[in-house]
Every structure is written in structure tokens, then in C-alpha cells.
C-alpha positions as a Markdown table, in Angstrom:
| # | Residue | x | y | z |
|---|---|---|---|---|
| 1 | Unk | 0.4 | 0.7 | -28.0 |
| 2 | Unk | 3.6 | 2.7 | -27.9 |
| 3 | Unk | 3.4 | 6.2 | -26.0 |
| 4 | Unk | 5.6 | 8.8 | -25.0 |
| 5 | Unk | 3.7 | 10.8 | -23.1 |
| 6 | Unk | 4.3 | 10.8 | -19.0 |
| 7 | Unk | 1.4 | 10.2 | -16.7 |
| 8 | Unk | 1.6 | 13.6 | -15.2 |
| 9 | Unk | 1.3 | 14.4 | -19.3 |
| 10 | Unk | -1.4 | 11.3 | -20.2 |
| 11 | Unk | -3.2 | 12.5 | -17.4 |
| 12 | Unk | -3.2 | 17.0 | -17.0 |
| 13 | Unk | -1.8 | 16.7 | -13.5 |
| 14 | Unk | 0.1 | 19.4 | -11.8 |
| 15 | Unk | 2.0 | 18.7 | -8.5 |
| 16 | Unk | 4.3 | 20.5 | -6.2 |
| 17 | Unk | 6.2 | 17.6 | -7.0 |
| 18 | Unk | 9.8 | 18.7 | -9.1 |
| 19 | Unk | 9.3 | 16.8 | -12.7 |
| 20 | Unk | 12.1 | 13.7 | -12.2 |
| 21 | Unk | 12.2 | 10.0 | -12.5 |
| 22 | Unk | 14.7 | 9.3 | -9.7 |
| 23 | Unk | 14.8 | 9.0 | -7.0 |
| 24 | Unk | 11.5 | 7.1 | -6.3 |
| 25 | Unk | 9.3 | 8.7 | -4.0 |
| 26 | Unk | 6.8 | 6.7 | -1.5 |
| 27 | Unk | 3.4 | 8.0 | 0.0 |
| 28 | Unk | 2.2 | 5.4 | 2.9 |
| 29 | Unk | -1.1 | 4.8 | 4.4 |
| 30 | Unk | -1.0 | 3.5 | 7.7 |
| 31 | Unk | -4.1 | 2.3 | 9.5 |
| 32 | Unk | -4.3 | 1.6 | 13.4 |
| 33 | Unk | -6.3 | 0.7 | 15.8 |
| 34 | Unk | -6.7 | 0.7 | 19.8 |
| 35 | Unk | -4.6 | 4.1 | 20.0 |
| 36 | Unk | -4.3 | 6.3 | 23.3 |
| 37 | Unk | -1.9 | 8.7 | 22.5 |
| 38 | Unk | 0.1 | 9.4 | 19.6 |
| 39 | Unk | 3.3 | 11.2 | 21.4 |
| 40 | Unk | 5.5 | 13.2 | 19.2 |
| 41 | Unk | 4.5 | 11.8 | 15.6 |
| 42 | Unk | 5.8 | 14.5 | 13.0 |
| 43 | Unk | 2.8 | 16.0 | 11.4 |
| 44 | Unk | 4.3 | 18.0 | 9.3 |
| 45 | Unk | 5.2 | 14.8 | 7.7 |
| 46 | Unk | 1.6 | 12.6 | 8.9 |
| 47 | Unk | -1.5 | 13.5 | 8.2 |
| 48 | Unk | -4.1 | 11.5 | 10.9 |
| 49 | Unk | -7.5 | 11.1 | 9.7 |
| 50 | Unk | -10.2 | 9.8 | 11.4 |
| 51 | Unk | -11.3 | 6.4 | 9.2 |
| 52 | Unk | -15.0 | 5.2 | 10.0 |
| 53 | Unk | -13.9 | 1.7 | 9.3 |
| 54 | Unk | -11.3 | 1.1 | 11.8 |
| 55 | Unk | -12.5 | 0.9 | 15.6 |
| 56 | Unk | -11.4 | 1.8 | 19.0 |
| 57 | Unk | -9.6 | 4.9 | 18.7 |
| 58 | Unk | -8.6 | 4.0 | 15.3 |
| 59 | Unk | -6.8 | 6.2 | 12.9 |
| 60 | Unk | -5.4 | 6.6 | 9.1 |
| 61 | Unk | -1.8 | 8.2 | 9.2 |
| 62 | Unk | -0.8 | 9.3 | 5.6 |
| 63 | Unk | 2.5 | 10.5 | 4.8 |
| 64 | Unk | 3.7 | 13.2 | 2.2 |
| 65 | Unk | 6.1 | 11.6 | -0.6 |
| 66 | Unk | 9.3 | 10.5 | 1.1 |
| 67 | Unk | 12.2 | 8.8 | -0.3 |
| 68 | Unk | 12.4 | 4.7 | 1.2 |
| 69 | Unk | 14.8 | 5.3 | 3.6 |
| 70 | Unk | 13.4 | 8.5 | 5.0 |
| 71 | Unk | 10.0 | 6.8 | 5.2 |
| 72 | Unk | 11.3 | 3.2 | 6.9 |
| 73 | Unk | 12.7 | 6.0 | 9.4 |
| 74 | Unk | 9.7 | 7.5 | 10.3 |
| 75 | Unk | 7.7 | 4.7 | 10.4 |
| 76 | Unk | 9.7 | 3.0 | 13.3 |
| 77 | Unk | 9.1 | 6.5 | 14.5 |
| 78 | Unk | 5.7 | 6.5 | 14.4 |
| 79 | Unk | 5.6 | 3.3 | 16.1 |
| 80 | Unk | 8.1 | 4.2 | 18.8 |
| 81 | Unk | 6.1 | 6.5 | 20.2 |
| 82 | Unk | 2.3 | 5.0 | 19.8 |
| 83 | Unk | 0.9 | 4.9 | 23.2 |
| 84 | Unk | -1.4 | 1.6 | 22.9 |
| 85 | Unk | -4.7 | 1.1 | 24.8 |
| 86 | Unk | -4.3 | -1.2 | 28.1 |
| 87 | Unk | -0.5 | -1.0 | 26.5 |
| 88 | Unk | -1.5 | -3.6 | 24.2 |
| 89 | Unk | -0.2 | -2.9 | 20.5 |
| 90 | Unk | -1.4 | -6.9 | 19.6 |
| 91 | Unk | -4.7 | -5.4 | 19.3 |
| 92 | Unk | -4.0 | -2.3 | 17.1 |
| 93 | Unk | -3.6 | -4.2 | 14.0 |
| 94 | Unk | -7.0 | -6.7 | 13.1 |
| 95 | Unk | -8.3 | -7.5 | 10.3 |
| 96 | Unk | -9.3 | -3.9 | 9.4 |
| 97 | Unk | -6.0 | -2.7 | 9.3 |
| 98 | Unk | -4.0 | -2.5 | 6.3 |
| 99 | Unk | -0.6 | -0.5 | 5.0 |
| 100 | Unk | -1.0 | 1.1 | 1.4 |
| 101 | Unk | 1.8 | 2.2 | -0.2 |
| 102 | Unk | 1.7 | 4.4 | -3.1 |
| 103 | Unk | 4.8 | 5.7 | -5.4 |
| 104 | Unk | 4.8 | 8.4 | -7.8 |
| 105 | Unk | 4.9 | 7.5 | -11.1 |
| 106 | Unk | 4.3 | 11.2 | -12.5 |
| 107 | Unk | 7.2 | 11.4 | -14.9 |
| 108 | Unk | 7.3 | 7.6 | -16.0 |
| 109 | Unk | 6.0 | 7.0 | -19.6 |
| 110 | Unk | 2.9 | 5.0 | -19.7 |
| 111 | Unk | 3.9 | 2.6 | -21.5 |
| 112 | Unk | 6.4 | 1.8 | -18.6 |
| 113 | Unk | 4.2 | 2.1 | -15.9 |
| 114 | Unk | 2.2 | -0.3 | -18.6 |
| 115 | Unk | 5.1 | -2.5 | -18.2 |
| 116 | Unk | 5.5 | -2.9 | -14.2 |
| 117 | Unk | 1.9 | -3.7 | -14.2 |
| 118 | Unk | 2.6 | -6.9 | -15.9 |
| 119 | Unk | 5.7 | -8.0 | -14.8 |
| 120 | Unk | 3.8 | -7.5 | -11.0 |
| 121 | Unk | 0.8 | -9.6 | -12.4 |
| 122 | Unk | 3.4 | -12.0 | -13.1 |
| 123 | Unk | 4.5 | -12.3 | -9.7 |
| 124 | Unk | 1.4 | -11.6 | -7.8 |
| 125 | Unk | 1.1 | -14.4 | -6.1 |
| 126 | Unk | 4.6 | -14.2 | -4.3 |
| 127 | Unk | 3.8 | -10.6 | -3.2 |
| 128 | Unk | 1.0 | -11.5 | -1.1 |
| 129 | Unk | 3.2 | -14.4 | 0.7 |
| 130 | Unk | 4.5 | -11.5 | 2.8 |
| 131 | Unk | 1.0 | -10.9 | 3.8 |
| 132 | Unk | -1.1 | -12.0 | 6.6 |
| 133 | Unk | -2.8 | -14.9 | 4.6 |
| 134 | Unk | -6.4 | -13.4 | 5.1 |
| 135 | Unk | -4.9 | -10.6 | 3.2 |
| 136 | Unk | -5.5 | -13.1 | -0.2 |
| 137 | Unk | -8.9 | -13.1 | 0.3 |
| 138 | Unk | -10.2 | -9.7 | 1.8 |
| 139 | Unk | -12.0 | -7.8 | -0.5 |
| 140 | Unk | -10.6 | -4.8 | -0.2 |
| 141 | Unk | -7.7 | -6.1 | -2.1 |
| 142 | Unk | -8.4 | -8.3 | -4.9 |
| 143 | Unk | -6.0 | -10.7 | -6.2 |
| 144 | Unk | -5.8 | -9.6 | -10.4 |
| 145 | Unk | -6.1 | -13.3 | -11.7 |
| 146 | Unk | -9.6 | -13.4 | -9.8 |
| 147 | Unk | -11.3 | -10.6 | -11.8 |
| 148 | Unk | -11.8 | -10.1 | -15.7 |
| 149 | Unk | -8.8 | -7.5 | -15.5 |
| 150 | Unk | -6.3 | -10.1 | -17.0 |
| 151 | Unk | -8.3 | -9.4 | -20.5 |
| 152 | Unk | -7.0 | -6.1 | -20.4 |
| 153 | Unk | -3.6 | -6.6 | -20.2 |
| 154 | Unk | -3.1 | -6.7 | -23.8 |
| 155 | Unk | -4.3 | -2.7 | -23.9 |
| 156 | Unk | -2.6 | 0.5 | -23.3 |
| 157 | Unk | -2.2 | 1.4 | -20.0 |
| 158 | Unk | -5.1 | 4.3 | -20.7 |
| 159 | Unk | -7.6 | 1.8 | -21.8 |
| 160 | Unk | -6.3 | -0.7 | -18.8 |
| 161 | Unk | -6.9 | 2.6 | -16.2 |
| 162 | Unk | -10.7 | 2.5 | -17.2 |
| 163 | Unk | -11.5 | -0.6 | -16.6 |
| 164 | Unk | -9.3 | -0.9 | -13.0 |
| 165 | Unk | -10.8 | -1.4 | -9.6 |
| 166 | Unk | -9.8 | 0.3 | -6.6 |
| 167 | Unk | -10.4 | -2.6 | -4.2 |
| 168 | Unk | -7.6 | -4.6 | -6.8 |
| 169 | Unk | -4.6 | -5.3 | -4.7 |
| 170 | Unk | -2.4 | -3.5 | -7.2 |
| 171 | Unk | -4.5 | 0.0 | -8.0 |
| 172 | Unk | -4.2 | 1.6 | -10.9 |
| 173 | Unk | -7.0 | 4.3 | -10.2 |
| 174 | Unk | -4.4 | 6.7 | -8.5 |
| 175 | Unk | -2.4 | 7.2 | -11.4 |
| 176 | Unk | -5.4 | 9.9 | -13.0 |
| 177 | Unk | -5.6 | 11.4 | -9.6 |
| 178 | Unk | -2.2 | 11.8 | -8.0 |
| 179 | Unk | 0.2 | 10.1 | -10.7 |
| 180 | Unk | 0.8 | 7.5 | -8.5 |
| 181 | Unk | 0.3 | 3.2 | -8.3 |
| 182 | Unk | -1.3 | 1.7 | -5.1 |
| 183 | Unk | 0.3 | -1.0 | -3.2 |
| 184 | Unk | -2.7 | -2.4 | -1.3 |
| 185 | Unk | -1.9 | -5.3 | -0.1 |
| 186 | Unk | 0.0 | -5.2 | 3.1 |
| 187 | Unk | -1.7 | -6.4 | 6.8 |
| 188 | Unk | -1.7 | -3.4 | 9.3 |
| 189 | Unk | 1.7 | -4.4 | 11.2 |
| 190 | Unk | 4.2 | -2.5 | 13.6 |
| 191 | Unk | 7.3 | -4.7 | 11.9 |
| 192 | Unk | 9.9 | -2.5 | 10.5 |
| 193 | Unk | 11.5 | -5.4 | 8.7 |
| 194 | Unk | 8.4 | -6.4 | 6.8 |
| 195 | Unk | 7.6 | -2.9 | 6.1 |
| 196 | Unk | 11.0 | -1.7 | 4.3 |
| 197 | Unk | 11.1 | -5.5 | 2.7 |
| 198 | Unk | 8.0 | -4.5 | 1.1 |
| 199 | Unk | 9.5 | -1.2 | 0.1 |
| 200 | Unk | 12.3 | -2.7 | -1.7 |
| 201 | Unk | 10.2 | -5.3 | -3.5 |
| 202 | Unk | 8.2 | -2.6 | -4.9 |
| 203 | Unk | 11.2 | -0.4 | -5.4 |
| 204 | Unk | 12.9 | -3.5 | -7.4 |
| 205 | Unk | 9.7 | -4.3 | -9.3 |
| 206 | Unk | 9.7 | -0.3 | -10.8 |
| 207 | Unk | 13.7 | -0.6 | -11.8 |
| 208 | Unk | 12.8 | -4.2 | -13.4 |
| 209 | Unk | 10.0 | -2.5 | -15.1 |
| 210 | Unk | 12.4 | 0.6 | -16.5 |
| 211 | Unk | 14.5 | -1.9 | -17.2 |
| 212 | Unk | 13.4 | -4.6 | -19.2 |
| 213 | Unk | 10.5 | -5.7 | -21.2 |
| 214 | Unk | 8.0 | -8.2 | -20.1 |
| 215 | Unk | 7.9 | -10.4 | -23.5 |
| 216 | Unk | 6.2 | -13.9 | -23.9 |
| 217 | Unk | 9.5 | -15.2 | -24.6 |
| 218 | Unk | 10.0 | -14.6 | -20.7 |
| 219 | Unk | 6.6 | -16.2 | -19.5 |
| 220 | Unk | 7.1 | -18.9 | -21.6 |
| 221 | Unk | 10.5 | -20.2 | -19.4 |
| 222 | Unk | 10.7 | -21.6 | -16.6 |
| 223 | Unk | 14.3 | -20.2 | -16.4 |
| 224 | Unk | 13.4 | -16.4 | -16.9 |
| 225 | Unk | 10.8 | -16.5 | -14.4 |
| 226 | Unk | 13.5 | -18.5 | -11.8 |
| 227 | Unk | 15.6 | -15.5 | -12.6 |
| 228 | Unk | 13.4 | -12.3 | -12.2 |
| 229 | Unk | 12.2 | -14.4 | -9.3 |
| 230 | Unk | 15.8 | -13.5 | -7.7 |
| 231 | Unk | 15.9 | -10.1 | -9.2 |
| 232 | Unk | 12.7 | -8.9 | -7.3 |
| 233 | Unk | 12.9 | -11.2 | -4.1 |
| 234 | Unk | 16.6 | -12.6 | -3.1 |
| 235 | Unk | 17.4 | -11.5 | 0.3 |
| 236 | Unk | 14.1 | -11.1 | 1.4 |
| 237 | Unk | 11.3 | -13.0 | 3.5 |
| 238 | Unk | 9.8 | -14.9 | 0.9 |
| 239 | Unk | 13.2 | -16.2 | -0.9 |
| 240 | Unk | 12.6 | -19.9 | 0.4 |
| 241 | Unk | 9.3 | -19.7 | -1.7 |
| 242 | Unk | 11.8 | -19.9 | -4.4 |
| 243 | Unk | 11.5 | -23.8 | -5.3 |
| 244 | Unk | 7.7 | -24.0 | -4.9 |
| 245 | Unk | 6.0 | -20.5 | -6.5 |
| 246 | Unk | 5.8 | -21.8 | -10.0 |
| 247 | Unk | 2.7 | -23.8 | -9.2 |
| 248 | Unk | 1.1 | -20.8 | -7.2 |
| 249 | Unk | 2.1 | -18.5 | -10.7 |
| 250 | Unk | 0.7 | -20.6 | -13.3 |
| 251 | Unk | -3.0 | -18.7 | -13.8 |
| 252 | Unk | -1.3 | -15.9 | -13.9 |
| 253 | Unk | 1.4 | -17.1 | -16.7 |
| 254 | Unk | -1.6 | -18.4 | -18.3 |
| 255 | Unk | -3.3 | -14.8 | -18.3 |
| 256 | Unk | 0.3 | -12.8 | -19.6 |
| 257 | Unk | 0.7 | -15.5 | -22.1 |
| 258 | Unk | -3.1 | -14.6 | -23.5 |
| 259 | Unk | -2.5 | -11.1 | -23.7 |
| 260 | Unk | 0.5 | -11.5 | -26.5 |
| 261 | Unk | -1.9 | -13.5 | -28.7 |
């Protein structure tokens, strides 16, 4: 199961993109609706797409690779100087809306990239509490521990990339095209603070993964997960989930614990 190849290796990808792990780089997806003007919005930075699936004057706004902090910047930028229509940005983000965030994972061994898949699996269930609750169930962003996916965890992440689904709300499926992961899960939403909580979430869950190993030892107490819990989510929205998550978790300790057998 053990690899040393890199996914831009794994996978015969060239990019413009220097070879380095650090520091981590962030593509975003923004989808809006309802839009009457877009004002100064950097397009050397945004690409707007038209997106058949959004309505109203809807657009996609995809961003090159930008470190978090430049990219938390020019979000608030982007939303700064939206011009709504009837000046109503409450309707610019329903239920077809979404934020997908992607980060480069080009010159991360697979076996790592292996690794962050699982310790997110483990915590799946407290990353979608800082979605819009209909996020859970949309189709377009599957919860892992409601598909036959969890069988694959015990394979190498190759093997794991074949069998993927891009509606999953964690997608591996990037990774062979642009060497990244896909964040799928986040509600279309104006709200800086959600949007660069959710940034440092993910950024936290890659450093875990580079970090440490996800082992059964760890799924198998209570105390291990209590502590990654703080590692990946203190100081943020969903902290207060803290005494209650380990009921919401148990399928998917169930599924981790399967694949060390």
C-alpha cells in the first residue's frame, strides 16, 4: 500500500504550478445567483462562467490557485462589489448555489493524500455542521458513509480514485485531472467568516494528514478522536458540537475500523 510517488507523478500531470508542498494553495468555485453587475471583480484572478444550473443572472466565479489569506481577501472582494438584483443579495444564494473549494495536492505522496481522506471520513459528519443543513442531503454532494465508498478505504489511494464519485462531498476525481481534492460541500454564502473557517478546517485537516497516521488504535478511543476533534475544529463555529458529535461519527468509526481488518 506504501508509495512514493507524488500525484503530479502517480498521475503524468504537468502544471504551471512550481513543484512544492508548502505553502498550500486553494482554487475556489463560487456559484451566484440574482447578479446585476459585477463592478470591478479581478479577472485576472476570476474566471465567470455562465453555469446552466443556476438561474437569474447566475454565474460560476473560479479562481486561479491562491494562498488562504490572499483568497479570504478577494472573496470579501468579490462580494463587496456584487451589484444584486432589486439590491437583494438574500436571494443570490438558494439552494443551487454552492462554494467548492479545491487545494492542490500535486507534490503530496499518495499515500498522504491516502491518509487525509480518511482522517476526513472520520470527521465527516462535523464538516457538514457548517453547512446549510440541506447541504447533507443534496445530491450533488454525497455524504461518504451513504455510498459503498467506505469498502474502499482499505485500498491504495489509486484503486480508491477509480471507484470515486464526483457528486461525493469530498472528491477525489480531481486529483487525475488537476492534482487537486474537492471540497464540495459548502452552501453558496456571502459570509467571510464561514468562508475562511472552512479554509482553515481544510487547511488543518492536510497538516493533520502530513502529520500523523490515521491507525485503528485512534478510531478505537474515544479520547483520540476528543483530541483530533480539537486539532481540526477549536476556535471555530462548530466547537460547541464538541460534547455531542460522537453519536453523529459512529457509522463512520464503524466504516475506518472495517477497513484495518
Amino acid at each position: 500500500m506504501s508509495s512514493s510517488k507524488t500525484i503530479r507523478e502517480s498521475f503524468g500531470l504537468e502544471s504551471h504550478l512550481p513543484v512544492a508542498e508548502v505553502p498550500l494553495l486553494y482554487g475556489a468555485e463560487l456559484e451566484i445567483e440574482s447578479i446585476a453587475s459585477f463592478g470591478k471583480v479581478d479577472t485576472s484572478l476570476w474566471n465567470i462562467t455562465e453555469d446552466g444550473s443556476l438561474r437569474n443572472s447566475g454565474r460560476e466565479l473560479i479562481s486561479v490557485p491562491l494562498t488562504k489569506d490572499v483568497l479570504i481577501g478577494e472573496f470579501k472582494k468579490v462580494h463587496q462589489t456584487l451589484k444584486y438584483i432589486g439590491n437583494q443579495p438574500e436571494k443570490a444564494f438558494s439552494d443551487r448555489t454552492s462554494v467548492h473549494i479545491h487545494i492542490n495536492c500535486l507534490d503530496v505522496q499518495e499515500t498522504t493524500v491516502r491518509n487525509i481522506v480518511l482522517w476526513y471520513a472520520l470527521y465527516e459528519s462535523v464538516f457538514f455542521k457548517f453547512c446549510a443543513p440541506a447541504r447533507e442531503h443534496n445530491i450533488h454532494c454525497v455524504c461518504l458513509h451513504q455510498t459503498s465508498l467506505p469498502a474502499y478505504y482499505r485500498r491504495a489511494l489509486r484503486e480508491m480514485h477509480k471507484q470515486w464519485s464526483k457528486y461525493t462531498a469530498l472528491n477525489l476525481l480531481p486529483l487525475s485531472k488537476y492534482g487537486t481534492l474537492e471540497f464540495r460541500h459548502l452552501q453558496g454564502t456571502n459570509d467571510v467568516t464561514l468562508f475562511s473557517q472552512w479554509l482553515t478546517i481544510i487547511e488543518r485537516l492536510f497538516s493533520l494528514g502530513r502529520s500523523t497516521t490515521l491507525t485503528e488504535q485512534i478510531v478505537s478511543s474515544e479520547e483520540e478522536i476528543l483530541k483530533y476533534f480539537d486539532v481540526l475544529f477549536k476556535d471555530t463555529l462548530v466547537y460547541k458540537q464538541r460534547s455531542v458529535f460522537l453519536q453523529d461519527i459512529k457509522n463512520s468509526i464503524i466504516d475506518l475500523k472495517l477497513s484495518f481488518v
